[in-house]
N, C-alpha and C positions, 0 to 999 in steps of 0.2 A: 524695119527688118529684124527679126531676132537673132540672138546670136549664134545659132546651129546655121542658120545661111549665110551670116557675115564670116564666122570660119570655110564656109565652100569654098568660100570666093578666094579664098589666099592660104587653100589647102597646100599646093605645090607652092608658092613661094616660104613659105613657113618650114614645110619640110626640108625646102632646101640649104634653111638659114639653120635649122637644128644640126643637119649635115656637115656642113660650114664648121660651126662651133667644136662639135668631136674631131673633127679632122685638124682643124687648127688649135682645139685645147684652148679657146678661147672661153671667158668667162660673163653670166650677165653682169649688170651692176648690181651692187652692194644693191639689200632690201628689195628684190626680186620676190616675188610668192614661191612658196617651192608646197609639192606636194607634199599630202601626208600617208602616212606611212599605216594601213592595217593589215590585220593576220585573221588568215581566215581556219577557224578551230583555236587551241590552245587555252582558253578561259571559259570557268562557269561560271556564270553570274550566280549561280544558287548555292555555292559553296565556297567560291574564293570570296570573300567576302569582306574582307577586311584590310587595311591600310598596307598591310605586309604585301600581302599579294598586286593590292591596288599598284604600288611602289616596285613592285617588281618588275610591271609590265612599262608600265610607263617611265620610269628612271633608270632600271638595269638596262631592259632590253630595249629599251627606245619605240614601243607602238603608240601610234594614237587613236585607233581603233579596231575594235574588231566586226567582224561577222561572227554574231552571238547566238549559240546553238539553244534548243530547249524551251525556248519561249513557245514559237510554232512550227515546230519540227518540218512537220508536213502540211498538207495543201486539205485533212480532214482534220485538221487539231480546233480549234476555234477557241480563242482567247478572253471570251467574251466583252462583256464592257462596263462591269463595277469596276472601279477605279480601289474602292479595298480589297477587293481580291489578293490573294496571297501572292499572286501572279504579278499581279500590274506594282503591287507597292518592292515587290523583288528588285522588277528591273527598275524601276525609278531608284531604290535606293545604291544600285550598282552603279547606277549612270554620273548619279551623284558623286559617289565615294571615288571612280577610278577619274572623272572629270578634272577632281583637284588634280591629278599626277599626272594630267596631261593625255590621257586614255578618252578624247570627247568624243570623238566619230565613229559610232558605234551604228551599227544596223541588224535588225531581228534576223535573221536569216533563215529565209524559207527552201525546204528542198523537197526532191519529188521519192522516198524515200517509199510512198504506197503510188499504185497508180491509179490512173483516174479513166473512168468510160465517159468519153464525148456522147455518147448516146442517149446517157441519163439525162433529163433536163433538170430534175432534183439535185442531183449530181453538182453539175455547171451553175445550180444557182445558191447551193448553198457553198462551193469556194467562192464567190463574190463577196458571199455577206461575211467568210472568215477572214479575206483581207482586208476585208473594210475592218473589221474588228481588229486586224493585226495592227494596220496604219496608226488608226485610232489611238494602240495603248503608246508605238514607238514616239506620239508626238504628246503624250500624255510623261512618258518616261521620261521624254529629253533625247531620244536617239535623232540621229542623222535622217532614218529611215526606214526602207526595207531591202534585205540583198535577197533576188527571188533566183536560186540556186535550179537549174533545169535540165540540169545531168538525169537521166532517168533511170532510176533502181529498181523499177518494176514501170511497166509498161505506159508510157503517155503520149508519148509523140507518135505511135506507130502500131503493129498487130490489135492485141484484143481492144485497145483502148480506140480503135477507130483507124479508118483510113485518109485518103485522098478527096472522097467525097463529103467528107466533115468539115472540109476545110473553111467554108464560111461559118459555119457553129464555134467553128475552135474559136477564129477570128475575131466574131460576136463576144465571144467569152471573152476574149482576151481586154476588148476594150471596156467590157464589164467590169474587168477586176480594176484596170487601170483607172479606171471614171471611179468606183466607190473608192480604191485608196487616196485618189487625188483630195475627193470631195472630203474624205476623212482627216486627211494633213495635206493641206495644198501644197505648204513649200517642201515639203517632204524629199529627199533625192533618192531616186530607184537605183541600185546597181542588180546588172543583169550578169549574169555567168552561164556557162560558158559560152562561145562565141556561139551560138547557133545557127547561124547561114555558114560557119564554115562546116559544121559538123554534118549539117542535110546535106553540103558536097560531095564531105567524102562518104556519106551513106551512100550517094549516086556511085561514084567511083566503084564504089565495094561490089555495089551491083551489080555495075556494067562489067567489072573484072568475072566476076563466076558467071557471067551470061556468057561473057565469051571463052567459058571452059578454062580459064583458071584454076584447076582444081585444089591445088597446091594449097589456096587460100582458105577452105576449107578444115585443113588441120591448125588453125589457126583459130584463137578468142575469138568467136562469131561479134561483132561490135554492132550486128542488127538485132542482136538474143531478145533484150528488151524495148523494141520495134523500133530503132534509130531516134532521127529524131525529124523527119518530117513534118510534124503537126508545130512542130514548135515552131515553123515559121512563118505560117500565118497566127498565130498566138502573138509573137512576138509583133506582128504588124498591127494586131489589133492594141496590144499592151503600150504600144509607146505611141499611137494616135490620141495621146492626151498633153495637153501642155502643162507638162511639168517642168518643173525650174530646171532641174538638174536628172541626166540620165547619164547611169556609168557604165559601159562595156567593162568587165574585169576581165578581159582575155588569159587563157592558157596557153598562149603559142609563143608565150615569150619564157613560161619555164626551161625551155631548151633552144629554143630557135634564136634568129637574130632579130635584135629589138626591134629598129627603124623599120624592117619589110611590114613584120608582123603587125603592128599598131597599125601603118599605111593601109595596109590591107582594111583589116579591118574599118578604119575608118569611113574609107571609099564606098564596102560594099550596105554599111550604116547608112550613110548618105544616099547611095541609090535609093534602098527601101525606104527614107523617108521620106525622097524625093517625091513617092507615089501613095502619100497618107496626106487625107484633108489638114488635119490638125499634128503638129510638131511640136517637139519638146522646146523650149528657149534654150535649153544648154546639152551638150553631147559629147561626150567626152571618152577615150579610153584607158584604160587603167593599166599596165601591165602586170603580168603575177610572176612572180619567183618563187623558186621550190629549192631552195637550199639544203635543206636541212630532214631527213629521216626517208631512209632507204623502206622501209616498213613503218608500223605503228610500233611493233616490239625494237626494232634497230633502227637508234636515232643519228646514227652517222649521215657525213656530209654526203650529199649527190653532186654539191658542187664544193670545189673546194674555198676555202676562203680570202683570198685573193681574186679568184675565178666570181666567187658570187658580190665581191665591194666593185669589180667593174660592172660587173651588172646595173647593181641597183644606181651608183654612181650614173648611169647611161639612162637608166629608167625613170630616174628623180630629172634627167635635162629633159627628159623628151614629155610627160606627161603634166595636163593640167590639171588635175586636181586628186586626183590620187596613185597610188603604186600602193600592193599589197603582196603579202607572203602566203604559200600553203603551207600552213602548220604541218602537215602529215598529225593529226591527231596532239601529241605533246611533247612533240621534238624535241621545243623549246624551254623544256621546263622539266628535271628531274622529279619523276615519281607525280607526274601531272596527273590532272583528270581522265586523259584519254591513253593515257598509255604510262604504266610505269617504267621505272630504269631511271639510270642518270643519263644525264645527255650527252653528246657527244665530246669525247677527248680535247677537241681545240674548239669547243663551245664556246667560251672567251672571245674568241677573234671576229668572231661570225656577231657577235654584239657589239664588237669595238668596232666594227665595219661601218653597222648600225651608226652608228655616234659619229664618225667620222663623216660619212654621206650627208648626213640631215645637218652635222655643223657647217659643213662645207657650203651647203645649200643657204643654211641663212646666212653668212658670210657674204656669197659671193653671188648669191641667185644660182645660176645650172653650175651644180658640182664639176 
């Protein structure tokens, strides 16, 4: 039996034993795994590039990887597959360089940035053959893998880009891309973002709220502008009907909400969906995200304070197996960064000693 169904089976006893431990402040044993720690934004590999930087991220701030913007941006970039390409010897030499300093778990990160018509079949077969090239360079690089980013900046899941009746085309696609990246780097780990069966819900909600004359809702950021996110989830059933080693939900609902529901949730409603796919991943995990740091991309102040963001992460290092990550907000983290200049926020300091603190506690003691 793989390990995504031996976790079913001792879902609720597990959860309740995590429960347990926060309530009683109990500790694992000394040499426990504890997860690791990335940030998704804040680094270029095509710029920062040297041992300063490398040492910055990995020894100041304590990441061990990121979600690395640039490589292939979007879902029409295509990375191709010379291996001297300016491209491919970039990120090898990045992967290289921050790996001494502790920065290994890196993954290309792809987002929906243009969107895509389900209609085209040109379309839908040439993003297959661009992940198969993306997979290809991150196991050629050294990365972890691929993070396939599914927020939509222009239309994919929904309006122009297709409907309801596409939904076995998406589907089709989705295990297309999932089969060429597999075949490209087998052991390769996927992590997925954002939660997309929670967000097709509250598309429904949004729905059902203006069908029933809600009008109110109206004067409000329309959150279906760029067509929700429906198609994403039969994509996403196609995408993860491959067995891969490792599959990572990197949830948003733990930026503000309460850890334990949030992960639960999610992992339940994971489990459902791939209780109803031929082929399963061997491993399934979720990730929780924190958003500490940068009100804006120009103002890098805290959104949590820092005290408020070490019990966090502290909670989020007990509860997850194999990773927890940060939203950079662009370069929070980093005065006069790539994505945002300024210095960073006032009690910047603390919010890294936090850092240090957590992940020492962790290897000490197993769950901080």
């Amino acid at each position: 039996m793989n390990g995504f169904a031996n976790r079913r089976r001792s879902n609720k006893t597990r959860w309740m034993a995590w429960l347990a431990l926060f309530l009683c402040a109990c500790c694992a044993p000394a040499g426990a795994d504890c997860p690791r720690l990335l940030m998704f934004d804040g680094v270029d590999y095509r710029t920062q590039i040297n041992p300063e930087q490398a040492a910055y991220w990995g020894r100041t701030v304590g990441v061990q990887g990121f979600f690395v913007n640039n490589a292939m941006a979007y879902w029409q970039v295509d990375v191709g597959t010379d291996p001297g390409s300016a491209l491919w010897q970039a990120l090898r030499r990045f992967q290289t360089l921050y790996a001494q300093y502790g920065v290994t778990d890196n993954f290309i990160k792809v987002a929906l940035y243009k969107g895509h018509d389900w209609h085209d079949a040109d379309q839908n077969a040439a993003v297959v053959e661009h992940f198969a090239h993306a997979a290809a360079l991150a196991r050629y690089a050294g990365l972890k893998g691929i993070a396939l980013d599914l927020e939509p900046h222009q239309p994919a899941w929904g309006a122009g880009a297709g409907g309801p009746e596409l939904a076995a085309t998406v589907e089709q696609t989705g295990r297309a891309i999932g089969e060429a990246m597999h075949q490209a780097y087998p052991d390769m780990t996927l992590i997925v973002l954002p939660d997309v069966l929670l967000e097709a819900q509250r598309d429904r909600m949004f729905e059902q709220k203006l069908e029933a004359g809600m009008q109110w809702l109206a004067g409000r950021p329309n959150r279906l502008s760029n067509g929700g996110y429906g198609l994403a989830v039969p994509f996403v059933r196609g995408l993860l009907s491959v067995p891969w080693k490792h599959v990572v939900l990197a949830t948003e609902q733990t930026y503000n909400g309460h850890i334990i529901p949030s992960m639960r949730q999610a992992e339940q409603q994971y489990a459902a969906l791939l209780d109803a796919v031929p082929v399963k991943p061997e491993d399934f995990s979720v990730a929780p995200g924190l958003w500490p740091l940068g009100l804006s991309y120009g103002d890098k102040s805290g959104r949590k304070n820092p005290d408020e963001f070490e019990r966090r992460l502290r909670e989020a290092f007990g509860l997850a197996e194999r990773y927890v990550w940060i939203y950079g907000k662009g370069s929070a983290w980093q005065t006069d960064g790539p994505y945002g200049k300024g210095p960073v926020a006032a009690d910047f300091r603390q919010y890294v000693d936090a850092i240090h603190r957590v992940r020492m506690a962790c290897a000490a003691n197993g769950l901080p």
